[in-house]
C-alpha positions as CSV (number, residue, x, y, z in Angstrom):
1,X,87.7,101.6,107.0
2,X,89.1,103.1,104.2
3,X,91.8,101.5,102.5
4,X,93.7,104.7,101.2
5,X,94.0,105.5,105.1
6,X,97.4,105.5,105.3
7,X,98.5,106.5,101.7
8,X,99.3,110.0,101.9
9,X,98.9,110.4,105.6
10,X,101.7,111.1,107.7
11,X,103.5,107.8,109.0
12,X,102.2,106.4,112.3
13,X,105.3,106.4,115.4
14,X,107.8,103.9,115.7
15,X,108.6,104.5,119.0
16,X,107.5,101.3,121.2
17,X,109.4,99.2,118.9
18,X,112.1,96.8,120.4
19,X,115.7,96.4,118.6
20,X,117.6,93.5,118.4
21,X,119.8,93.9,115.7
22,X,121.4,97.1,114.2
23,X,121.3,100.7,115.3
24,X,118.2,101.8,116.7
25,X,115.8,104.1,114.9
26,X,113.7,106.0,117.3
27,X,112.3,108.0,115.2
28,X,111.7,108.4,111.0
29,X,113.4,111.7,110.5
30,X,112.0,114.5,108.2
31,X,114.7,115.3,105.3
32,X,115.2,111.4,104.8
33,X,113.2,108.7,102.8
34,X,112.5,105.3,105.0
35,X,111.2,102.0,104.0
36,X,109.4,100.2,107.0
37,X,109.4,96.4,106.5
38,X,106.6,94.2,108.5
39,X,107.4,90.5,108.5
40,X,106.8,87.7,110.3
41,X,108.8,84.8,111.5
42,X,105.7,82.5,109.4
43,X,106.7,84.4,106.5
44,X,108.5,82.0,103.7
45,X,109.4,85.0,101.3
46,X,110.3,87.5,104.6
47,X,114.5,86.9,104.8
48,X,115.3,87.5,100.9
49,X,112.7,90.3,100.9
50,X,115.0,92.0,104.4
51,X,118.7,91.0,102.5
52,X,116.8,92.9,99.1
53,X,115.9,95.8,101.3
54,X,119.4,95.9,102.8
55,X,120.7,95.8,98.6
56,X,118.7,98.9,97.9
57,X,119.7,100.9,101.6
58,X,123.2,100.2,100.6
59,X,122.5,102.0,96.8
60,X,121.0,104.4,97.9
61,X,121.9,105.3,101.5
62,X,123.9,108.7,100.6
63,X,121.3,110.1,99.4
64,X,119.4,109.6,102.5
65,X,117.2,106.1,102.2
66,X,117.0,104.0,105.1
67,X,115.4,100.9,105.7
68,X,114.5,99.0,108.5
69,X,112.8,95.4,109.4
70,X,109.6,95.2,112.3
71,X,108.1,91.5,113.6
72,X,104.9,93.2,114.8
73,X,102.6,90.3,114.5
74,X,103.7,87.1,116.4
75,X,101.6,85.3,118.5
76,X,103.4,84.9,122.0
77,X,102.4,85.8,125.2
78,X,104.9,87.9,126.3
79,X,107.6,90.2,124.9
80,X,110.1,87.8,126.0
81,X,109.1,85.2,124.0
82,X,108.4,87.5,121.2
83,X,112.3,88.3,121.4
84,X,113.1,84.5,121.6
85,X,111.1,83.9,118.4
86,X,112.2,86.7,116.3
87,X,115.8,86.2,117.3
88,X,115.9,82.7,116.5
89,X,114.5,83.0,113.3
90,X,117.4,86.0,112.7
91,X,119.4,83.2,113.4
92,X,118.7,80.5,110.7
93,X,116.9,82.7,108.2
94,X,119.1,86.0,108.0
95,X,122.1,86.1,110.6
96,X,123.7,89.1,109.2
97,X,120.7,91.3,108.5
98,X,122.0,95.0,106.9
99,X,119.6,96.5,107.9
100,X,118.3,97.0,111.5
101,X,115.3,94.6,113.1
102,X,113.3,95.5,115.7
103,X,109.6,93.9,117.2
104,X,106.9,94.9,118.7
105,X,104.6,92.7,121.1
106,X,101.7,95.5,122.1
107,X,100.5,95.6,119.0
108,X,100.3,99.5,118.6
109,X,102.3,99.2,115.7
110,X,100.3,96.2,113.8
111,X,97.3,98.3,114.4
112,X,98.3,101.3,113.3
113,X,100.6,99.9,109.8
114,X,99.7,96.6,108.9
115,X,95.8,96.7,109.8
116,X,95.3,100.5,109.2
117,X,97.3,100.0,105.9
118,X,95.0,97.3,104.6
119,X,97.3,94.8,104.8
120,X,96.7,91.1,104.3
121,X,100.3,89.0,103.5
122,X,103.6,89.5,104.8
123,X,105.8,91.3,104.2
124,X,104.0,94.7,103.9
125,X,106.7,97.3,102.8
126,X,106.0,100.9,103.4
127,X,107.8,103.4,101.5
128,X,107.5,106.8,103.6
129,X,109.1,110.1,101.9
130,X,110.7,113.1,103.1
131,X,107.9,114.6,104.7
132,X,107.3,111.4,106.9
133,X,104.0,111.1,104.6
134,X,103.3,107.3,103.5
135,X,103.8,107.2,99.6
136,X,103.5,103.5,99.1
137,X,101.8,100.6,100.3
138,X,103.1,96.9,98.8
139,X,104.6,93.3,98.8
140,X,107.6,92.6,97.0
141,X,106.3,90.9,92.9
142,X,108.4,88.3,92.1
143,X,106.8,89.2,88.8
144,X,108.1,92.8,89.1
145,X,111.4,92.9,91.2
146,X,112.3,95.9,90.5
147,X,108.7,97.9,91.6
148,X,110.4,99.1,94.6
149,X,113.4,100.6,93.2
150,X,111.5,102.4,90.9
151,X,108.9,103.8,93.4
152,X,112.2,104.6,95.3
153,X,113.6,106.8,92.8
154,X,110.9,108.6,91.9
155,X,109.8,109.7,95.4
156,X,113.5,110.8,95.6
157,X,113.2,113.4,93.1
158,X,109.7,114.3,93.7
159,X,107.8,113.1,90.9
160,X,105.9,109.9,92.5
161,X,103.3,111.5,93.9
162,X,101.7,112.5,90.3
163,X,102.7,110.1,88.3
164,X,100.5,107.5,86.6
165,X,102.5,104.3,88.4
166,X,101.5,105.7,91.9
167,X,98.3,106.1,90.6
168,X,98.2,102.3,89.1
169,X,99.6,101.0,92.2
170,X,96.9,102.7,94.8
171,X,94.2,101.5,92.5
172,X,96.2,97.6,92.6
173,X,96.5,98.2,96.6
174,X,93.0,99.2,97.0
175,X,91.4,95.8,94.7
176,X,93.6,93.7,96.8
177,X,92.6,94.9,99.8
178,X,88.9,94.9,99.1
179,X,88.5,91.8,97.2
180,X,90.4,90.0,100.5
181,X,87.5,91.8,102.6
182,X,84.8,90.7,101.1
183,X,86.1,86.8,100.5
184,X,86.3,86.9,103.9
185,X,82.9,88.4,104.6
186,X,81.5,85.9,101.9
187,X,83.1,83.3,103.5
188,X,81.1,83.9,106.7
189,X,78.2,84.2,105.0
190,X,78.0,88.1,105.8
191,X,76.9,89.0,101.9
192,X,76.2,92.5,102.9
193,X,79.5,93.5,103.8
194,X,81.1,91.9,101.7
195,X,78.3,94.0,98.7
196,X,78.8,97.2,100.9
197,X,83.4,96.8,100.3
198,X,82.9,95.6,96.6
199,X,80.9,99.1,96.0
200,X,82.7,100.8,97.7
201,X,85.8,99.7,95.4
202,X,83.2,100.5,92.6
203,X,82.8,103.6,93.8
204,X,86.6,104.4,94.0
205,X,87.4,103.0,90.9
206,X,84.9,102.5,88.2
207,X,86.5,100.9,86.1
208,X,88.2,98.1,87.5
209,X,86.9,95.1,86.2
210,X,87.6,92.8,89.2
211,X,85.0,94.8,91.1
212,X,82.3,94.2,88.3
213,X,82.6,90.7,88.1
214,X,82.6,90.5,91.6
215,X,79.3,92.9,92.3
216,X,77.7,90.6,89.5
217,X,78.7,87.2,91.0
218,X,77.9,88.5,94.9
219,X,74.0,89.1,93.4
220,X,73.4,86.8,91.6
221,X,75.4,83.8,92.8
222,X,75.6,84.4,96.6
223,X,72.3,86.8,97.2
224,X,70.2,85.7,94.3
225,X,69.0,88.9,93.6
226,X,68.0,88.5,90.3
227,X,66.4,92.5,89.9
228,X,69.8,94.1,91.5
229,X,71.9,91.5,89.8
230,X,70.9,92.1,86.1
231,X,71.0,95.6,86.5
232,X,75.0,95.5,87.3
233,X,75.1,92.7,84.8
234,X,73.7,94.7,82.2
235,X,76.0,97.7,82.8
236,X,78.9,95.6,82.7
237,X,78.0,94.5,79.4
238,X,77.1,97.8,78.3
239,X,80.5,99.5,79.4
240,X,82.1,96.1,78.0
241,X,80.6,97.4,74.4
242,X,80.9,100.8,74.7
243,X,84.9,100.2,75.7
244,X,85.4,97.2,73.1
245,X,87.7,96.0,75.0
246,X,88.1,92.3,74.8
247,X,88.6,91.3,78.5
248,X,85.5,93.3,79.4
249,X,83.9,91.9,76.1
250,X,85.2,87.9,77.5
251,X,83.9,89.2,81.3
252,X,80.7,90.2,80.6
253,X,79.8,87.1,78.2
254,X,81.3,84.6,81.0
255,X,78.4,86.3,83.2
256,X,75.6,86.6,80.8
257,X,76.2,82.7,79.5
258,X,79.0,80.8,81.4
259,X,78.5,81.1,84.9
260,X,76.5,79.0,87.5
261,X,73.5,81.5,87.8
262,X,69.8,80.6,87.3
263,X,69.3,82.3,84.3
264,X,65.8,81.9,84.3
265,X,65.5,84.5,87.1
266,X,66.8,86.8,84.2
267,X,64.7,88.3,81.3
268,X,65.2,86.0,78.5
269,X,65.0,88.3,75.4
270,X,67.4,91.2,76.4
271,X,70.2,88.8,77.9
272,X,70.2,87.0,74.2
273,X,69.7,90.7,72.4
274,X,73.2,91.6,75.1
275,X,74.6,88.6,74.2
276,X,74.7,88.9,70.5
277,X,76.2,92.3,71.1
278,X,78.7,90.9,72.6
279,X,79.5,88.0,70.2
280,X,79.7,90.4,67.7
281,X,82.4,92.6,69.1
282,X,84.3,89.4,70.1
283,X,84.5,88.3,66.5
284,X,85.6,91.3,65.6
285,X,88.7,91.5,68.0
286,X,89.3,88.0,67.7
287,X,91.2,87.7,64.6
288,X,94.1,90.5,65.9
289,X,94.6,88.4,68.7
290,X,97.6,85.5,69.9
291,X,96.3,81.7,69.9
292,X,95.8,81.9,73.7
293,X,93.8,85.0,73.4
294,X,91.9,83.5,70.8
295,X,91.4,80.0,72.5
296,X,89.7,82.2,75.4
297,X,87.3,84.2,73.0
298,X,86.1,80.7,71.5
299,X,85.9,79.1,74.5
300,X,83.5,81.8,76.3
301,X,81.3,82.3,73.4
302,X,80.3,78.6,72.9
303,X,78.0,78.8,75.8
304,X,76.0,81.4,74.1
305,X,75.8,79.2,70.6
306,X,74.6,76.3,72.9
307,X,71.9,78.0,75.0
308,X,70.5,80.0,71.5
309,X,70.2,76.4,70.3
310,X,73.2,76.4,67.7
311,X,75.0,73.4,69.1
312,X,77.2,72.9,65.5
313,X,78.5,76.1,66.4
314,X,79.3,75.7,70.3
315,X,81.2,72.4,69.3
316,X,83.2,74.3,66.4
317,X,84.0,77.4,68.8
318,X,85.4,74.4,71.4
319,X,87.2,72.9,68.4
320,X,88.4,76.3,67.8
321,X,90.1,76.2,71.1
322,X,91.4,73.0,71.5
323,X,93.3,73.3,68.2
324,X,95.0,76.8,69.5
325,X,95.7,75.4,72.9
326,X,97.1,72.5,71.7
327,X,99.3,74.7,69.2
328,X,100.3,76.7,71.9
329,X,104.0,76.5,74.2
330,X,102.8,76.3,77.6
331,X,103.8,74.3,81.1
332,X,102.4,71.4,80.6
333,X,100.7,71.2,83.6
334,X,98.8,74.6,82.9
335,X,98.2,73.0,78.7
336,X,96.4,69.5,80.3
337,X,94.5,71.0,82.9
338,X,93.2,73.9,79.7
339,X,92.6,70.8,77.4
340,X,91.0,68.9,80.0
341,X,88.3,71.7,80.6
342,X,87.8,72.1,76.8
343,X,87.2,68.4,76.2
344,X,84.3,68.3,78.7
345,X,82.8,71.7,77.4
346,X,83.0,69.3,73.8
347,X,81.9,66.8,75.4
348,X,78.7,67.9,77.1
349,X,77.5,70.2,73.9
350,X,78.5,67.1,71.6
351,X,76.1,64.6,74.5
């Protein structure tokens, strides 16, 4: 299934929905702009996401936004009971919700939004536009609370459609659903769907780099095909070089000389001949970078001193690192579990 399904495509009906609290919606009206909410009752984030939602309806509702909450995905037996559970979660977790709730026990409208969407989390918000076209698939970013409202406004005035943020946030929607495809076809065991979804995401968008690394590690560290596998490795360090870009540059070193492949399945002189490429442009970047940054580009290149027999300088690159690190203000839990990584790299090129 394609994950842009939905994006751009007319919104799917509403009408076997259930309301239990607000004014019924029975249908999403041309003319007006309507965000479709799914939660669940499981959901931890679902009631502050529903009150935000009612926030922005209130802003905005003049100029014709309205928003409105669906349980589509509980597991009861009956509609009844469906009711019971929804309602009593209303209840504890939001008892005056502003904007109206409804659920739906056939599950016409989880197959249709939330599966045909892509979706994997709750909740899922849909942002449809005037023409009752889906403009906007997402979760709410704690890192980015206002992502929403800004989506909002510019599929208002007409300008979403073409600009570069709906373009970014397909391309986001579109990784996260195909990387959560094929972990779950990975872990099954079914590598060839899961290789099938990660090219396909290739194939939409070349150059995201979650999708390289992930061809690379799904050949050579799941199917252990060593002639397909060092092809797409070899690319990705090729486009790493070609864009200097230093976490390209970082990725395609931590394949070539950090990760848990048989490298002997690999041929010996052109990964070192790749690698030294690489190094090269690393150094190069390297000094314009923050400690962190930095701590990272000496960290991933030790592994390529060590294997080409230079241990002096695999031990100063991890010195390197634990001195930025170290230097560095980070939560402490995130500084002793970096440290703790870069001692053992130490102390296993120091043994």
């Amino acid at each position: 299934m394609n994950a842009h399904f939905l994006i751009g495509s007319l919104a799917p009906s509403i009408e076997t929905l259930t309301w239990i609290r607000g004014n019924p919606i029975f249908a999403l009206e041309r003319g007006k702009i309507h965000i479709v909410a799914l939660f669940a009752t499981t959901c931890g984030f679902c009631s502050k996401s529903l009150a935000d939602l009612g926030q922005l309806q209130e802003k905005y509702r003049d100029i014709g936004l309205e928003a409105l909450g669906v349980a589509a995905r509980e597991r009861v037996a009956t509609a009844d009971e469906a009711r019971a559970r929804v309602d009593t979660w209303l209840n504890k977790e939001l008892p005056n919700p502003t904007i109206p709730i409804a659920f739906e026990h056939t599950g016409e409208m989880n197959k249709l939004w939330w599966v045909a969407g892509g979706s994997f989390a709750d909740p899922t918000i849909f942002v449809v536009d005037r023409d009752n076209s889906i403009a906007h698939i997402g979760y709410p970013d704690p890192e980015d609370p206002d992502l929403l409202e800004r989506v909002l406004i510019k599929v208002m005035d007409g300008s979403w459609d073409t600009s570069a943020e709906a373009k970014n946030a397909q391309e986001k929607w579109l990784e996260g659903v195909l990387l959560f495809r094929a972990i779950a076809a990975v872990n099954i065991k079914d590598f060839q769907t899961a290789l099938s979804t990660i090219e396909e995401g290739i194939k939409a968008i070349p150059d995201n780099l979650p999708f390289r690394e992930a061809h690379v590690e799904l050949l050579l560290g799941r199917m252990h095909d060593f002639e397909a596998g060092w092809i797409v490795l070899a690319r990705l360090a090729r486009n790493a070089i070609e864009k200097n870009d230093g976490e390209w540059l970082l990725a395609a070193m931590q394949q070539l000389f950090g990760s848990p492949y048989d490298y002997s399945c690999l041929p010996f002189a052109e990964r070192f001949s790749m690698g030294k490429e690489l190094l090269e442009s690393i150094q190069t970047l390297c000094p314009q970078q923050d400690g962190i940054s930095r701590a990272r580009s000496y960290a991933t290149i030790a592994p390529y001193f060590y294997e080409s027999g230079d241990k002096d300088r695999a031990v100063e690159s991890i010195a390197h690192a634990l001195e930025l690190v170290e230097g560095e203000s980070l939560p402490d839990d995130v500084k002793q579990e970096y440290l703790a990584q870069l001692e053992a790299a130490l102390a296993e090129y120091k043994g």
